[in-house]
DRENKELUM-736039 format. One record per atom (N, C-alpha, C, O): residue number from 1; residue in three letters; atom name; x, y, z. Coordinates in nm, 4 decimals, padded with zeros to 6 digits. Last residue first. Example, Ala and Ser with C-alpha at 12.3 -4.5 7.8 and 13.67 -1.06 7.14 Angstrom:
<recs>
REC_nr_rest_atom_east_north_up
REC_2_SER_N_01.2850_-00.2250_00.7080 $
REC_2_SER_CA_01.3670_-00.1060_00.7140 $
REC_2_SER_C_01.2900_00.0030_00.7870 $
REC_2_SER_O_01.3409_00.1138_00.8039 $
REC_1_ALA_N_01.3190_-00.5690_00.7800 $
REC_1_ALA_CA_01.2300_-00.4500_00.7800 $
REC_1_ALA_C_01.3200_-00.3300_00.7800 $
REC_1_ALA_O_01.4236_-00.3319_00.8465 $
</recs>
This chain:
<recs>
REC_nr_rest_atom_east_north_up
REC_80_UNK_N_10.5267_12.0331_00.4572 $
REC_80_UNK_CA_10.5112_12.1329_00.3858 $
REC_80_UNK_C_10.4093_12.1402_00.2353 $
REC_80_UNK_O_10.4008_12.2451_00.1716 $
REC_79_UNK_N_10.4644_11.7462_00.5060 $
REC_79_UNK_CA_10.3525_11.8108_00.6223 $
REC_79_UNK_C_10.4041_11.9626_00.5470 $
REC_79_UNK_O_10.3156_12.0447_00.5711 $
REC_78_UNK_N_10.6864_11.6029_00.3608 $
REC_78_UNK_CA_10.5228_11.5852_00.3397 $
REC_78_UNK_C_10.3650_11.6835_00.3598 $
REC_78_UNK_O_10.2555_11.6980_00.3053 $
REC_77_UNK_N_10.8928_11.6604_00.4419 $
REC_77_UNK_CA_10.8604_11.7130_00.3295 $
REC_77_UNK_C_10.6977_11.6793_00.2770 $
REC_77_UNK_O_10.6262_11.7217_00.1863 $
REC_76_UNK_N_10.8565_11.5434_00.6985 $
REC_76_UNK_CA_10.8667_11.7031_00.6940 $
REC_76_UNK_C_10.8456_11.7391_00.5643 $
REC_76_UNK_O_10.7833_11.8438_00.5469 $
REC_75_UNK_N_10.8520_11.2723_00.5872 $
REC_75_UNK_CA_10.7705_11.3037_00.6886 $
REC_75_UNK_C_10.7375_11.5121_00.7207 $
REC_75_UNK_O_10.6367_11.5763_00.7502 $
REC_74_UNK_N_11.1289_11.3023_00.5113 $
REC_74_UNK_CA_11.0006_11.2809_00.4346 $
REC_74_UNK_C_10.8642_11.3204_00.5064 $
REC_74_UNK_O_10.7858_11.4036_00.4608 $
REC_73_UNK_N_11.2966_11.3586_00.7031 $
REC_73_UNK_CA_11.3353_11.3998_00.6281 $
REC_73_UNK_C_11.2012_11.3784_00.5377 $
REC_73_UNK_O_11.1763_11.4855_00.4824 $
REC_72_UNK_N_11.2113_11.0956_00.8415 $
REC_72_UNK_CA_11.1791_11.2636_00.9265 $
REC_72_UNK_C_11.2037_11.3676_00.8282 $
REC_72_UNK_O_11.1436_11.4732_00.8479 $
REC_71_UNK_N_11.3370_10.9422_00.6874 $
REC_71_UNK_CA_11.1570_10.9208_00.7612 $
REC_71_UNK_C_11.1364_11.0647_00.8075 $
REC_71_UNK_O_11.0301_11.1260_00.7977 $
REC_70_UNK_N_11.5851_10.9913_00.6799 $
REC_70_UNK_CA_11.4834_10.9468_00.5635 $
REC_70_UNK_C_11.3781_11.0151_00.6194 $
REC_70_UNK_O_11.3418_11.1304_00.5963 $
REC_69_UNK_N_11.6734_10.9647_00.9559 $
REC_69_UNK_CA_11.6496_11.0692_00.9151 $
REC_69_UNK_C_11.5711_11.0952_00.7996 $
REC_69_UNK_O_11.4970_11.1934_00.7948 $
REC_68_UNK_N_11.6314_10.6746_01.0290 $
REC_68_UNK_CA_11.5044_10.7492_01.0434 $
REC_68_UNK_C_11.5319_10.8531_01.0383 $
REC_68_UNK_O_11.4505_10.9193_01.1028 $
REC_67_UNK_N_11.7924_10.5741_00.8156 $
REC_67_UNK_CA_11.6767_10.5417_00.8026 $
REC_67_UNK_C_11.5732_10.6465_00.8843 $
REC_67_UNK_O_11.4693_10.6925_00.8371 $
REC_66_UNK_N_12.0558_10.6463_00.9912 $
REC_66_UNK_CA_11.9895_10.7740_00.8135 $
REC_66_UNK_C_11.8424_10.6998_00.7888 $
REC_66_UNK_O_11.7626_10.7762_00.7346 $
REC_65_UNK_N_11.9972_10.4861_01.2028 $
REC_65_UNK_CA_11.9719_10.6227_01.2142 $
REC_65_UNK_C_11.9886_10.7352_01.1049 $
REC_65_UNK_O_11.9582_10.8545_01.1086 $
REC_64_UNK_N_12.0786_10.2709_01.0808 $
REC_64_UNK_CA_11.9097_10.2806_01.1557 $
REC_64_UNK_C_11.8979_10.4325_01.1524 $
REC_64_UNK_O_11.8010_10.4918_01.1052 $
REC_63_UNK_N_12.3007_10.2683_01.0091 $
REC_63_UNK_CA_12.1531_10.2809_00.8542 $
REC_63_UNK_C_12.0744_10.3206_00.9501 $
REC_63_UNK_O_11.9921_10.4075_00.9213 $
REC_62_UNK_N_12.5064_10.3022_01.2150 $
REC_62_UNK_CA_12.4211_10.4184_01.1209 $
REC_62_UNK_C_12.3468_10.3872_01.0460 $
REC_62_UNK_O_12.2985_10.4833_00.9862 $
REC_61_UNK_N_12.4021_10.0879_01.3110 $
REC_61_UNK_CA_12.3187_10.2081_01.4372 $
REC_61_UNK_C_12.3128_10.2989_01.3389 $
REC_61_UNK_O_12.2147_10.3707_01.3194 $
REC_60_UNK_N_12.5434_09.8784_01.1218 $
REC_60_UNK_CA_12.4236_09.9008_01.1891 $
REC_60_UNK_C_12.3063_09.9967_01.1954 $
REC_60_UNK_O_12.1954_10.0050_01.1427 $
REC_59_UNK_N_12.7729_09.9704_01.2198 $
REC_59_UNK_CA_12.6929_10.0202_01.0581 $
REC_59_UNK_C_12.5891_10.0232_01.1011 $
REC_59_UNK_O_12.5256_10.1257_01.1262 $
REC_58_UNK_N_12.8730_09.9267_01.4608 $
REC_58_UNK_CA_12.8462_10.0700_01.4215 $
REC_58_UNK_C_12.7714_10.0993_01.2773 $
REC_58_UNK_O_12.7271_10.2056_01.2338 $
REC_57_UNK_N_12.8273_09.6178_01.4340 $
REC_57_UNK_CA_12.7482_09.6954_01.4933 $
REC_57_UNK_C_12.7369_09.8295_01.4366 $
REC_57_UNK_O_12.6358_09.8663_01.3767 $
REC_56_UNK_N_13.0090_09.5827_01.2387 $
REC_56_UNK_CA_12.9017_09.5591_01.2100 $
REC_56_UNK_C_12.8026_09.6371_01.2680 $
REC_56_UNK_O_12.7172_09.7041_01.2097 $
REC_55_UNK_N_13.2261_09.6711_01.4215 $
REC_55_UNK_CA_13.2374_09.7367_01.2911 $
REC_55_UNK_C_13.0666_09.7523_01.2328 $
REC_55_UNK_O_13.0073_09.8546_01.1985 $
REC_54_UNK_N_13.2557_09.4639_01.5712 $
REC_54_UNK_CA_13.2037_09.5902_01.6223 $
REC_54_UNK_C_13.2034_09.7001_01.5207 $
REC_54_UNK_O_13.1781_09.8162_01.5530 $
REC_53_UNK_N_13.3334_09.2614_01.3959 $
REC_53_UNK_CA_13.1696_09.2671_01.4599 $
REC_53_UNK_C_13.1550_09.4154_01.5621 $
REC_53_UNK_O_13.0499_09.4550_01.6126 $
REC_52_UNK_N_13.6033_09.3259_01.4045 $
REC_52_UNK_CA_13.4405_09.3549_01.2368 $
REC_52_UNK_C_13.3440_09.3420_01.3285 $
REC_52_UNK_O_13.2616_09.4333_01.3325 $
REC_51_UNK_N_13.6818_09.3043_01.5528 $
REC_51_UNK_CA_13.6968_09.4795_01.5479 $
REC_51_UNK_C_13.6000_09.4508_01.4195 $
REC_51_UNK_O_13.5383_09.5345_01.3536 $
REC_50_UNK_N_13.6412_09.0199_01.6802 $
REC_50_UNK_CA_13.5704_09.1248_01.7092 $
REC_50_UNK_C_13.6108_09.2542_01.6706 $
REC_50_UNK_O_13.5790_09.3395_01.7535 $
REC_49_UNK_N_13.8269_08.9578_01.4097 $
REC_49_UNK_CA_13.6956_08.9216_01.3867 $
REC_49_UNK_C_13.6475_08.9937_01.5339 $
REC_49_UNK_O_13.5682_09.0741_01.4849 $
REC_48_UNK_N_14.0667_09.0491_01.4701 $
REC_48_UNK_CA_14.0198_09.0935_01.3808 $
REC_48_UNK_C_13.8733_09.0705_01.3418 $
REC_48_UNK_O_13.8095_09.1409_01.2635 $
REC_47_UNK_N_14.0975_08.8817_01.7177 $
REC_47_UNK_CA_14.1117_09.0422_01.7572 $
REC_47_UNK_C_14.0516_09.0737_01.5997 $
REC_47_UNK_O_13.9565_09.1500_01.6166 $
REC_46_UNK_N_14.1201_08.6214_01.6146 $
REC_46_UNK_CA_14.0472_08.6705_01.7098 $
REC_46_UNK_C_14.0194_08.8051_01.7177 $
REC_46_UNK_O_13.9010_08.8380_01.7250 $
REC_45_UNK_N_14.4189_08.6576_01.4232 $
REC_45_UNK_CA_14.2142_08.6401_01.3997 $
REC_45_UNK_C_14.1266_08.6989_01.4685 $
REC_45_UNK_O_14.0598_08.7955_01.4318 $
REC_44_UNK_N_14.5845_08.7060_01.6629 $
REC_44_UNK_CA_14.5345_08.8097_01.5557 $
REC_44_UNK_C_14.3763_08.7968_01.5151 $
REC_44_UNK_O_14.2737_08.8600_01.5402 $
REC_43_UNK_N_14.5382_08.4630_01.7777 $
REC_43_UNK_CA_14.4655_08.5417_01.8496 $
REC_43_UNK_C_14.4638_08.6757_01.7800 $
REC_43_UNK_O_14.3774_08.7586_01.8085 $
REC_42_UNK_N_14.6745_08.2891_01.5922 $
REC_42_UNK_CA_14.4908_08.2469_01.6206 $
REC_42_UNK_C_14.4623_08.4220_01.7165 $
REC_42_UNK_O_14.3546_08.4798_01.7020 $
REC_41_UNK_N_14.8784_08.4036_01.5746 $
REC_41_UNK_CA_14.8429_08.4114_01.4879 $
REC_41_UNK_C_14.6770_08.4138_01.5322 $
REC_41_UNK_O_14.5904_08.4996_01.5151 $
REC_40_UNK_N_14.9603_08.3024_01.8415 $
REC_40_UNK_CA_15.0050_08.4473_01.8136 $
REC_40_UNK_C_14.9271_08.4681_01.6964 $
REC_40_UNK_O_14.8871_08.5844_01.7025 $
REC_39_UNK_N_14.9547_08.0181_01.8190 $
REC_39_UNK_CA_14.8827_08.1033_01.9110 $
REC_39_UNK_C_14.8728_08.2448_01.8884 $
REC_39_UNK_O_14.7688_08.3024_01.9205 $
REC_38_UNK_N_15.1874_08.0131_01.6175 $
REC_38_UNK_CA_15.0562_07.9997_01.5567 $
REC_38_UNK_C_14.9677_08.0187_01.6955 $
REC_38_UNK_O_14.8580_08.0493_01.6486 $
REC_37_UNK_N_15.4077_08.0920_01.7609 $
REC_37_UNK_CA_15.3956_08.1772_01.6467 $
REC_37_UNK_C_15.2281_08.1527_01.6015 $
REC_37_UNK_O_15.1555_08.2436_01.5613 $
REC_36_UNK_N_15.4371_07.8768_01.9087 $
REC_36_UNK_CA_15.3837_08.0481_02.0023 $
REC_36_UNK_C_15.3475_08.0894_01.8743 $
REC_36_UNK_O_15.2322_08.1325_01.8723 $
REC_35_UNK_N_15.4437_07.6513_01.7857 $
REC_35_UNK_CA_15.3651_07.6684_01.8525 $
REC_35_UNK_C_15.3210_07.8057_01.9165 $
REC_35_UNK_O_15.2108_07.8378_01.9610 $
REC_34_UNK_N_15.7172_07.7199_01.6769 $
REC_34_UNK_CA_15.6004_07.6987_01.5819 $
REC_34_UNK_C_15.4515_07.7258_01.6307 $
REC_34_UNK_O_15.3634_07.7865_01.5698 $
REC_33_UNK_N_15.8685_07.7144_01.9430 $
REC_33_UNK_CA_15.8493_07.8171_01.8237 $
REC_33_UNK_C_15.7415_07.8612_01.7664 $
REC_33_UNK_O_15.6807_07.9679_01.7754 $
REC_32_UNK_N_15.8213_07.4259_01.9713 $
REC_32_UNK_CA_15.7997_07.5195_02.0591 $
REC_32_UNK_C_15.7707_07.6942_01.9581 $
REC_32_UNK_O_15.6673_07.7534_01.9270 $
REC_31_UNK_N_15.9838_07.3494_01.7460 $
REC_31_UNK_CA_15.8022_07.3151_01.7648 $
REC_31_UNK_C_15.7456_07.3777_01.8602 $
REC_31_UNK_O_15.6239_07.3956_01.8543 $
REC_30_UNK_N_16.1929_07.4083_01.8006 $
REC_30_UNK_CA_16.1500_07.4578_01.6974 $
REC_30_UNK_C_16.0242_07.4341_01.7021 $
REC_30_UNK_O_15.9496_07.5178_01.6513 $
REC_29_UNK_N_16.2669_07.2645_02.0617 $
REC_29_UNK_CA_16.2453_07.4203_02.0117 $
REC_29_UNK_C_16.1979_07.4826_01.9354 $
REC_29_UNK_O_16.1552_07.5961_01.9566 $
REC_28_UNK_N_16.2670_07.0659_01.9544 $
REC_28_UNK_CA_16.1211_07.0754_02.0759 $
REC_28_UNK_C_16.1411_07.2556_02.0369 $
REC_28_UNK_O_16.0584_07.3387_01.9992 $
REC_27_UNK_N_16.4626_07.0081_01.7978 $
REC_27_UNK_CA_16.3320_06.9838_01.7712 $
REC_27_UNK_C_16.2522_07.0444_01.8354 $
REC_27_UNK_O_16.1520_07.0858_01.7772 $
REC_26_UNK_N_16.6793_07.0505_01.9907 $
REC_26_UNK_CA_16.6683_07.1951_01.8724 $
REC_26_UNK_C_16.5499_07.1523_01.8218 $
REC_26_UNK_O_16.4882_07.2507_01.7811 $
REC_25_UNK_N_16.7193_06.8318_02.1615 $
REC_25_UNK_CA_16.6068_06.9589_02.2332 $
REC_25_UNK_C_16.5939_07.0724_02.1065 $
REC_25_UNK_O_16.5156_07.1670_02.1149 $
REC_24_UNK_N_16.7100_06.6555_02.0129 $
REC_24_UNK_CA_16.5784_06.6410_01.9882 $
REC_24_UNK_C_16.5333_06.7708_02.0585 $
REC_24_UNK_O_16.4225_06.8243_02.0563 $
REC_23_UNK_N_17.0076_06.7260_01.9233 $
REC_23_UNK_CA_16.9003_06.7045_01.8603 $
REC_23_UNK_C_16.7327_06.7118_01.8650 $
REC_23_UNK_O_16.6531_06.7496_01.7791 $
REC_22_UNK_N_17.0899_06.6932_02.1831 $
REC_22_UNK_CA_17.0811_06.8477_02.1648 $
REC_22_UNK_C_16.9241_06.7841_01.9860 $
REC_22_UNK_O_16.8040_06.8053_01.9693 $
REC_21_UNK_N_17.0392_06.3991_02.2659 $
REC_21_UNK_CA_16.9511_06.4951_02.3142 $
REC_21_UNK_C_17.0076_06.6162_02.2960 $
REC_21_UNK_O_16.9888_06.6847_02.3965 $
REC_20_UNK_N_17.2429_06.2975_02.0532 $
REC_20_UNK_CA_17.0669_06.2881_02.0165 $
REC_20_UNK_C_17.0150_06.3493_02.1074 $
REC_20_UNK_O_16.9056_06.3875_02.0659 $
REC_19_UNK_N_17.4484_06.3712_02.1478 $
REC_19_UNK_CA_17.4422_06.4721_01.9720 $
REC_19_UNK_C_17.2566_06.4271_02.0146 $
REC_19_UNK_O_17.1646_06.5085_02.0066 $
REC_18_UNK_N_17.4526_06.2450_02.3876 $
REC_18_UNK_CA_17.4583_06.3736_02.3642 $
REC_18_UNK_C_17.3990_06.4612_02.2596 $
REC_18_UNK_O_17.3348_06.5661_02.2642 $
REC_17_UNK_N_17.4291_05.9278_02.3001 $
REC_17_UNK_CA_17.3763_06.0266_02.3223 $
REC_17_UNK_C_17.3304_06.1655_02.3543 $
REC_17_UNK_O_17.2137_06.2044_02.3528 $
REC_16_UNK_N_17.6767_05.9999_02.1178 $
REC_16_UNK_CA_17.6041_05.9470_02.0425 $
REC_16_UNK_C_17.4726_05.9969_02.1691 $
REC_16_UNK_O_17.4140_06.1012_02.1401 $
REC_15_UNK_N_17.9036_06.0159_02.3777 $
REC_15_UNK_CA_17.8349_06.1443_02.2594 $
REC_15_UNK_C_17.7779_06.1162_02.2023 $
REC_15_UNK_O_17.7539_06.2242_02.1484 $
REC_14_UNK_N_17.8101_05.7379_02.5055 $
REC_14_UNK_CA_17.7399_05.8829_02.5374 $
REC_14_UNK_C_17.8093_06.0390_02.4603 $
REC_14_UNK_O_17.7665_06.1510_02.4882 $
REC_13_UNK_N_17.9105_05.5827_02.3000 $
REC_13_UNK_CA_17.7616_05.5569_02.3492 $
REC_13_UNK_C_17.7443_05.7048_02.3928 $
REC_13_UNK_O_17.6754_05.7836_02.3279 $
REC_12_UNK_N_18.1966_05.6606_02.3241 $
REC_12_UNK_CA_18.0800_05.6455_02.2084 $
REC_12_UNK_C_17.9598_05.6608_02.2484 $
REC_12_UNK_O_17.9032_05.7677_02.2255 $
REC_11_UNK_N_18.2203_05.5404_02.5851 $
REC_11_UNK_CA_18.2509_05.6695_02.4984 $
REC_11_UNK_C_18.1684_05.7302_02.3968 $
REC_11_UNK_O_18.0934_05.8278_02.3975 $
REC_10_UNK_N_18.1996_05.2975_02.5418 $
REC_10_UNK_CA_18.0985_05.3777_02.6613 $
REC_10_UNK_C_18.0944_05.4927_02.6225 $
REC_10_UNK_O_17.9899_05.5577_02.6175 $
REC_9_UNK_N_18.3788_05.2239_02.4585 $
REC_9_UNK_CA_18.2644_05.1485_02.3255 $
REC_9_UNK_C_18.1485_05.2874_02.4558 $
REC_9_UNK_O_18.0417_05.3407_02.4258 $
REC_8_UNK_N_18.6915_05.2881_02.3571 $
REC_8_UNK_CA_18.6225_05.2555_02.4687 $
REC_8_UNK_C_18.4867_05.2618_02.4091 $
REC_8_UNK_O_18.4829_05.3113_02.2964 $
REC_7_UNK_N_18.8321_05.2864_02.1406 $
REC_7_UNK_CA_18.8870_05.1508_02.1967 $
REC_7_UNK_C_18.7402_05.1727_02.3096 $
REC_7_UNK_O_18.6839_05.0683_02.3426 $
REC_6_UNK_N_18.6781_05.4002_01.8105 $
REC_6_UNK_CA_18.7178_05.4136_01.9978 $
REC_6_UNK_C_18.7451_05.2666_02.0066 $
REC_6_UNK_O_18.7126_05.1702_01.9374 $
REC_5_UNK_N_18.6507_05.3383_01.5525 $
REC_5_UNK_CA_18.7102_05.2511_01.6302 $
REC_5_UNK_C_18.7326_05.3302_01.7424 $
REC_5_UNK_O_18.8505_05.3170_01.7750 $
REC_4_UNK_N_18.4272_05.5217_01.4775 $
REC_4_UNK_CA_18.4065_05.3836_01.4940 $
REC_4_UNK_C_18.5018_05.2942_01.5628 $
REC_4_UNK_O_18.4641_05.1936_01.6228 $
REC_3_UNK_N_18.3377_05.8175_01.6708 $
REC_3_UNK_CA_18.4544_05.7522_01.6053 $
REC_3_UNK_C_18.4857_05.5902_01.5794 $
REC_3_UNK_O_18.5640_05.5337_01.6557 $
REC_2_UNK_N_18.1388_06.0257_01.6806 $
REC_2_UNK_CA_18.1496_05.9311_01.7112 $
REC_2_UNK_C_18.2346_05.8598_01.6031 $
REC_2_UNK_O_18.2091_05.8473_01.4833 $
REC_1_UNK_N_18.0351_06.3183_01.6215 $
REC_1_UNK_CA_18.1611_06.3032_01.6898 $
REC_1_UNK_C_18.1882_06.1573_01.7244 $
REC_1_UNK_O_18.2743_06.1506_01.8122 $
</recs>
């Protein structure tokens, strides 16, 4: 909106700064934005890496425990 010949030169000056602070606030916004979206992201990760490590765990407990049905399962086929 800045018109090279205004007669008043003050005029100018402050829609020139106007247009530059909506400018820099649609910047901050957008980096604001950028910024929730990738917190939002890191804490998906987060949540997906403890539902594997509790994943891990439950495998875990089951080999341990077909391991010692194996064992009892052999152990009985032994003592017939």
């Amino acid at each position: 909106m800045t018109t090279p010949n205004s007669l008043n030169s003050y005029i100018t000056r402050k829609l020139n700064n106007i247009e530059e602070a909506q400018a820099l606030k649609t910047e901050q916004d957008n980096w604001t934005r950028l910024y929730h979206k990738t917190l939002k992201g890191i804490e998906v990760m987060i949540d997906v890496q403890r539902q594997m490590k509790d994943i891990m765990k439950i495998v875990e407990e089951t080999n341990i425990t077909v391991m010692e049905m194996e064992r009892i399962i052999l152990k009985a086929s032994i003592n017939n």
